[in-house]
C-alpha positions as CSV (number, residue, x, y, z in Angstrom):
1,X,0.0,0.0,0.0
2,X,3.0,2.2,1.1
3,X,4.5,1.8,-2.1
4,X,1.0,2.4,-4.5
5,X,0.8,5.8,-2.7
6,X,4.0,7.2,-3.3
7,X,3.8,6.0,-7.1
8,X,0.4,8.0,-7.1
9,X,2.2,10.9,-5.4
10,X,5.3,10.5,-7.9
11,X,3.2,10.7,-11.2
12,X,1.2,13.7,-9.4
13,X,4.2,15.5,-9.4
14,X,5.3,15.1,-12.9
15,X,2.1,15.8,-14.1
16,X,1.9,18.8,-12.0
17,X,5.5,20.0,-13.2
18,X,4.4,19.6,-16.9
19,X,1.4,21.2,-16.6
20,X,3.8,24.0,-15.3
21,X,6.0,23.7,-18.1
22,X,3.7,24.6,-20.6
23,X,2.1,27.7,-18.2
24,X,5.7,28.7,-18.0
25,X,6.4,28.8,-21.5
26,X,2.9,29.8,-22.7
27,X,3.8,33.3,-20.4
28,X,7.2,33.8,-22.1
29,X,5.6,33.7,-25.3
30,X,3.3,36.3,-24.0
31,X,6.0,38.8,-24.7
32,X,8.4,37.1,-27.4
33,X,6.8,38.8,-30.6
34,X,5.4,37.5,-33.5
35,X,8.1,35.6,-34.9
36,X,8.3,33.5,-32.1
37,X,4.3,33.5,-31.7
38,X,4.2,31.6,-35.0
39,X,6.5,29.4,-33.8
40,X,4.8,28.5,-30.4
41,X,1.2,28.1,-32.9
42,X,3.3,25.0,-34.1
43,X,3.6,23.6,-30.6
44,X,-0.3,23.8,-30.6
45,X,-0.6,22.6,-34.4
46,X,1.7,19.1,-33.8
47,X,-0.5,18.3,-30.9
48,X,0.0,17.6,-27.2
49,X,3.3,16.5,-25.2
50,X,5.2,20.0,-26.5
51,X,6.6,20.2,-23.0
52,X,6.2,17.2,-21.5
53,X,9.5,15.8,-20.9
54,X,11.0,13.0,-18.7
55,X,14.3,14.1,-16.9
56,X,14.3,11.2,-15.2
57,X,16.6,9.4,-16.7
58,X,19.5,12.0,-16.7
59,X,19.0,12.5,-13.0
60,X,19.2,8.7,-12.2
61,X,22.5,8.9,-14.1
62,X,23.6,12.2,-12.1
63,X,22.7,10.1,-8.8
64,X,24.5,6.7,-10.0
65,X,27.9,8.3,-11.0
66,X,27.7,10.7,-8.3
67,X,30.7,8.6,-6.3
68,X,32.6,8.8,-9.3
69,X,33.0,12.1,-10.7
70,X,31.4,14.1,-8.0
71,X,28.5,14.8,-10.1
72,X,25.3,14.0,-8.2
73,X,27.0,14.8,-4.8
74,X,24.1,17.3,-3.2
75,X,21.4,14.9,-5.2
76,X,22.4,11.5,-2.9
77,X,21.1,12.6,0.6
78,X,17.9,14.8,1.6
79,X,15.7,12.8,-1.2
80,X,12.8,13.7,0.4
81,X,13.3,17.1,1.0
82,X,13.9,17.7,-2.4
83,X,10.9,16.0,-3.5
84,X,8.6,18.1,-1.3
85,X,10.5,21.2,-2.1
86,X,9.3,20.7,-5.8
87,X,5.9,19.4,-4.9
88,X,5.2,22.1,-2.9
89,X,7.1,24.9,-5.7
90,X,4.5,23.1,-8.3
91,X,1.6,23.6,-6.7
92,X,2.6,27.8,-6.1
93,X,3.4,28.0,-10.1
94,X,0.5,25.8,-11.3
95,X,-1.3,29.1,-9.3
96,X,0.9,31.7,-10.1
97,X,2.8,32.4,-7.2
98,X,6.0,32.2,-9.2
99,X,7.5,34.4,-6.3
100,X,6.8,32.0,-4.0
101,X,7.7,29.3,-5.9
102,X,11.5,30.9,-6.5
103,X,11.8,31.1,-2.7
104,X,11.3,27.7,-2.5
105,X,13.6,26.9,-5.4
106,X,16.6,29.5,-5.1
107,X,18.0,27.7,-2.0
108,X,17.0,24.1,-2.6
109,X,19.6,25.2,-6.1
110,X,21.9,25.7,-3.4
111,X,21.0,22.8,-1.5
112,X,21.5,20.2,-4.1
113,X,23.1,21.6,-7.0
114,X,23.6,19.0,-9.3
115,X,19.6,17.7,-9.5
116,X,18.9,19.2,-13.2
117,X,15.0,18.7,-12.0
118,X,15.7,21.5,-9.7
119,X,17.4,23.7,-11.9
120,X,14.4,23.3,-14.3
121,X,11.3,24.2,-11.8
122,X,14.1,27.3,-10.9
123,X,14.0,28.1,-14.5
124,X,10.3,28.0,-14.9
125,X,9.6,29.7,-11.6
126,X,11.9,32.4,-13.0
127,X,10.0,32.7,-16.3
128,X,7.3,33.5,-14.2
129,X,8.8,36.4,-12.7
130,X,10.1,37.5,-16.6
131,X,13.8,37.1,-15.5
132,X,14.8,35.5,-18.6
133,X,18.4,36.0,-18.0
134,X,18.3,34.2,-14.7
135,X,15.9,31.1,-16.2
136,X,18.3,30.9,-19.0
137,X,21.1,30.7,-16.4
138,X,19.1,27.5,-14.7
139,X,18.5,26.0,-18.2
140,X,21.5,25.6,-19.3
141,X,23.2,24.5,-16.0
142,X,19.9,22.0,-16.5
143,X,21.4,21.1,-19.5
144,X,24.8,20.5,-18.8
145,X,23.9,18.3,-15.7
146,X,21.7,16.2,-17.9
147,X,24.7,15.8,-20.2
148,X,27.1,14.7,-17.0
149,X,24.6,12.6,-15.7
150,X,23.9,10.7,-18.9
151,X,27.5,10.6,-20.1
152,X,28.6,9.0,-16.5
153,X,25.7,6.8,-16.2
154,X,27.0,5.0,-19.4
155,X,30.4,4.8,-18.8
156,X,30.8,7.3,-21.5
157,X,33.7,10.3,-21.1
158,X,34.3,14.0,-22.7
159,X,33.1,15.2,-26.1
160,X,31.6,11.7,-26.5
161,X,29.8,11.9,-23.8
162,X,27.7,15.1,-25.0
163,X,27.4,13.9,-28.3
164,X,25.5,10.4,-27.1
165,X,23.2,12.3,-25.0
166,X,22.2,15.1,-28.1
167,X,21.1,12.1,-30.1
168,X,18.1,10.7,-29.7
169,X,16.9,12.8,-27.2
170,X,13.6,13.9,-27.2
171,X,14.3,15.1,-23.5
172,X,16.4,17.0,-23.8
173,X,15.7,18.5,-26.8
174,X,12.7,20.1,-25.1
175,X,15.0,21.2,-22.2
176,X,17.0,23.1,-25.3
177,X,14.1,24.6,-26.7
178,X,12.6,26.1,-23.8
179,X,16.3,27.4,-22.7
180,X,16.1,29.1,-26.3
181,X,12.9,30.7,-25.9
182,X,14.4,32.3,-22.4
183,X,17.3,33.5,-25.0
184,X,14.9,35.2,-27.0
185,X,13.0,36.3,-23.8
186,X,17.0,37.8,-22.6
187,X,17.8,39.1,-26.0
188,X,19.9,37.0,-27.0
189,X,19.4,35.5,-30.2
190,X,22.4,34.1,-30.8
191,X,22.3,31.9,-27.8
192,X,18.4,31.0,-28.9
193,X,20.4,29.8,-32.4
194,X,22.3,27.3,-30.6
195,X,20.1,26.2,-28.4
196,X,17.3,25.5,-31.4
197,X,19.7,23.7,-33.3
198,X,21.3,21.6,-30.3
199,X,17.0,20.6,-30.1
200,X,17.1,20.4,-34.0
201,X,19.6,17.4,-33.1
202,X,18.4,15.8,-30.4
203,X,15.5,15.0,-32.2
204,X,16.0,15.4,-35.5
205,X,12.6,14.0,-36.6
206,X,10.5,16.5,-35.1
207,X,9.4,19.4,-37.1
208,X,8.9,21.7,-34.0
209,X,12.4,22.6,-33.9
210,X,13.8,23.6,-36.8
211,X,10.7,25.7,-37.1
212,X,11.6,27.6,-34.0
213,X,15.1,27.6,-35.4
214,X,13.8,29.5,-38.3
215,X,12.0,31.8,-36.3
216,X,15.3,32.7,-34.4
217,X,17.4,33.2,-38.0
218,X,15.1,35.7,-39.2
219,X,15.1,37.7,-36.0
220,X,19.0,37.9,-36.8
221,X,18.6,38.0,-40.1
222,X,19.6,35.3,-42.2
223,X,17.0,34.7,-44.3
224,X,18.7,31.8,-46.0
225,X,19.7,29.8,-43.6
226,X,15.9,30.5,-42.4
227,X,14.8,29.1,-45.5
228,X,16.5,26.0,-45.2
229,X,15.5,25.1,-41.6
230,X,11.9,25.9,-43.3
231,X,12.2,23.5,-45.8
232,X,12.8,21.2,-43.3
233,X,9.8,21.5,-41.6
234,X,8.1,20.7,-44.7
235,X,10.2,17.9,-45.5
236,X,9.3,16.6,-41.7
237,X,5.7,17.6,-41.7
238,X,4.3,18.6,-45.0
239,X,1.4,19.9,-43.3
240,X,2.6,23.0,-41.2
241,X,0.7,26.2,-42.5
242,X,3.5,28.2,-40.9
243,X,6.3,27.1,-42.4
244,X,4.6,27.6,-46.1
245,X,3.8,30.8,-45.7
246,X,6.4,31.8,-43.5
247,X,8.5,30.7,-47.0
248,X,6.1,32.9,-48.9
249,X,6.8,35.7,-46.6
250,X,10.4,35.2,-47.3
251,X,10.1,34.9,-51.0
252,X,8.3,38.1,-51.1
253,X,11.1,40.2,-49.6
254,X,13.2,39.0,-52.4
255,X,10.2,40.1,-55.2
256,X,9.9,36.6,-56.3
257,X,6.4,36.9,-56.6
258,X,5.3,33.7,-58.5
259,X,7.2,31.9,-56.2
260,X,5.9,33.8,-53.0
261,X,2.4,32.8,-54.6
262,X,2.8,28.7,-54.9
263,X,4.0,28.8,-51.7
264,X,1.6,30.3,-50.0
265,X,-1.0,28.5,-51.9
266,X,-0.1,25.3,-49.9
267,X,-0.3,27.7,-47.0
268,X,-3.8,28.7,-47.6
269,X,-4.8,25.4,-48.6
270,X,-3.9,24.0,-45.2
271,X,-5.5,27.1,-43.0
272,X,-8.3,28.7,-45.5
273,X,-9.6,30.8,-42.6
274,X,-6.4,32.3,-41.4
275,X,-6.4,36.1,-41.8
276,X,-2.4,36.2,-41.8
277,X,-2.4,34.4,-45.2
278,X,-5.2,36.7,-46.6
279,X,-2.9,39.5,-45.8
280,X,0.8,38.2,-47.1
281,X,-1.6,37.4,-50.3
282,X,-3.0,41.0,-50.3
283,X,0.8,42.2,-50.5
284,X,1.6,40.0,-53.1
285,X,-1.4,41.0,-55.1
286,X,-0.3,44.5,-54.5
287,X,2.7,44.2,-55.6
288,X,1.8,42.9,-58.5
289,X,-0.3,45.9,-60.0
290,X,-3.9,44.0,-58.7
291,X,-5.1,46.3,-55.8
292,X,-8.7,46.1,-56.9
293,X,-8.7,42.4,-56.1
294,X,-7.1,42.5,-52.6
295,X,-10.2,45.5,-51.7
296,X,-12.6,42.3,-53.4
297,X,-10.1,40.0,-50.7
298,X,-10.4,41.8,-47.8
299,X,-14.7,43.1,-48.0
300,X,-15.2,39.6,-48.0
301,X,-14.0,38.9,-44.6
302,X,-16.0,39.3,-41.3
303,X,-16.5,42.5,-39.3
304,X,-14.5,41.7,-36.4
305,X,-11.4,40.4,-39.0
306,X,-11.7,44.0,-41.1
307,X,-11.1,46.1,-38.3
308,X,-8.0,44.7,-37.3
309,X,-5.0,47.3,-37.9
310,X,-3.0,44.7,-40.1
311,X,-6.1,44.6,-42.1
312,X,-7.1,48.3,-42.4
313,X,-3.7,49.3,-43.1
314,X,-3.3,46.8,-46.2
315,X,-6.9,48.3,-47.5
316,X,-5.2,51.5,-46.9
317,X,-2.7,51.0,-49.5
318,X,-4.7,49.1,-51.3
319,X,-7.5,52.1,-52.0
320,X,-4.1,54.4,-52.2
321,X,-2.8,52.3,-55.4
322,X,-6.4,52.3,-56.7
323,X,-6.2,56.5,-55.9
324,X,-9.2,56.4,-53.8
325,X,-7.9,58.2,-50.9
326,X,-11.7,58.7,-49.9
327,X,-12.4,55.4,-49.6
328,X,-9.5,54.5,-47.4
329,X,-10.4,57.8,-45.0
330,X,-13.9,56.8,-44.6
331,X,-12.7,53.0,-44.0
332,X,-11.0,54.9,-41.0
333,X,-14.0,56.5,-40.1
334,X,-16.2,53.5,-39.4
């Protein structure tokens, strides 16, 4: 009986600290921006488990090869107090006390500082509080501890020891990802680079990644390496709206307007009721000479969508091409 209840408490926990990893996440994105706003729709669009993760596994080795390398050290004793400082740090984030739950979490960090499950409720308690920099910080410890732990636990030493535990990894590839959204968060999106391409590697078959990889190289810029993580998406997942038109958008910077047009055809064709499409067609469209058919385009859609300011201001240029400047005012005036 002992033993069934502290199973029941064990999978409460992780299902407590997942739900937490999503809230955690879903707040960062909160303030990330569009870019990376598309990119977190994908999370929604591939379906459940985005941040469910097991660290298990990379702990247990941290614990086993503790004796050996001194990894694991402040892990081995005080088991139980570590378990009930997360338990009780869950149940303050899963209500937004992310103060509260940092309190917890800042000296129990202290405590044991080589558990990577610690360093990760830190982190997410920290994104809570929008101190990016800080949850960063915690990831990436996170990360480097998962690496140790792993690496020992198989006997494994040194660069080989990282590379075995960034293949295959669906783990921690979603501890990478969300230590590149606190990048972004921080500012720095170089750092968000390289942690969306260490994910792109640990789990090389999932499309999430070099989509949010994308995201990060047209924040800084390089629109063709942007293009190729994009075509990688819809290599992985032919069916991802955003990376189609996010390729269209691309393709349109460069005036390459017929291909800007197939692309986001597949786009459209996938998510025939998204707005966002509507509108990187109605640039197309207008730069193409054909302003009187993106005014046909954009009447046609519902109230609430025509008063958006994305959509007003492309009927704006639209009526201006068409010199109709009276139009356009009284569109304002509605």
């Amino acid at each position: 009986m002992k033993s069934s209840m502290t199973v029941s408490k064990s999978d409460d926990l992780v299902r407590a600290r997942r739900g937490v990893s999503m809230l955690a996440l879903l707040v960062a994105v909160g303030v990330i921006g569009l870019v990376a706003a598309i990119a977190w729709a994908l999370v929604v669009a591939l379906g459940p488990g985005a941040s469910e993760r097991d660290l298990s596994a990379g702990t247990a080795g941290a614990r086993e090869g503790g004796s050996r390398n001194g990894v694991g050290d402040g892990v081995r004793d005080g088991s139980g107090a570590v378990e009930a400082g997360l338990a009780a740090a869950v149940i303050h984030q899963r209500d937004g006390r992310f103060a509260e739950a940092a309190a917890i979490l800042k000296p129990l960090c202290e405590e044991v500082p080589f558990d990577p499950r610690v360093r990760v409720a830190f982190a997410q308690a920290l994104v809570g509080r929008r101190d990016h920099a800080g949850a960063l910080e915690q990831y990436e410890a996170a990360i480097s501890l998962e690496q140790q732990g792993s690496g020992v636990a198989s006997g494994i030493a040194g660069g080989d020891r990282v590379r075995a535990t960034m293949t295959n990894n669906p783990a921690m590839a979603q501890l990478c990802a969300e230590a590149g959204t606190c990048a972004i968060q921080a500012g720095l999106n170089d750092r968000a680079i390289e942690h969306y391409h260490a994910a792109q590697t640990a789990d090389a078959s999932n499309a999430r990644y070099p989509l949010f990889l994308a995201m990060a190289q047209i924040r800084s810029g390089d629109d063709a390496a942007a293009m190729a993580s994009l075509v990688r998406v819809t290599v992985l997942q032919p069916e991802v709206a955003e990376a189609w038109g996010t390729m269209a958008e691309l393709e349109l910077r460069k005036n390459r307007l017929e291909v800007a047009t197939q692309l986001l055809d597949r786009a459209i064709a996938l998510q025939p009721d998204q707005v966002k499409w509507r509108l990187v067609q109605g640039r197309i469209l207008n730069r193409k000479g054909e302003p009187e058919r993106v005014v046909a385009m954009l009447s046609g859609l519902t109230e609430s969508e025509r008063v958006g300011e994305p959509v007003l201001r492309l009927m704006g240029e639209s009526f201006g091409l068409l010199k109709r400047p009276g139009d356009a005012a009284a569109m304002y005036e509605r």
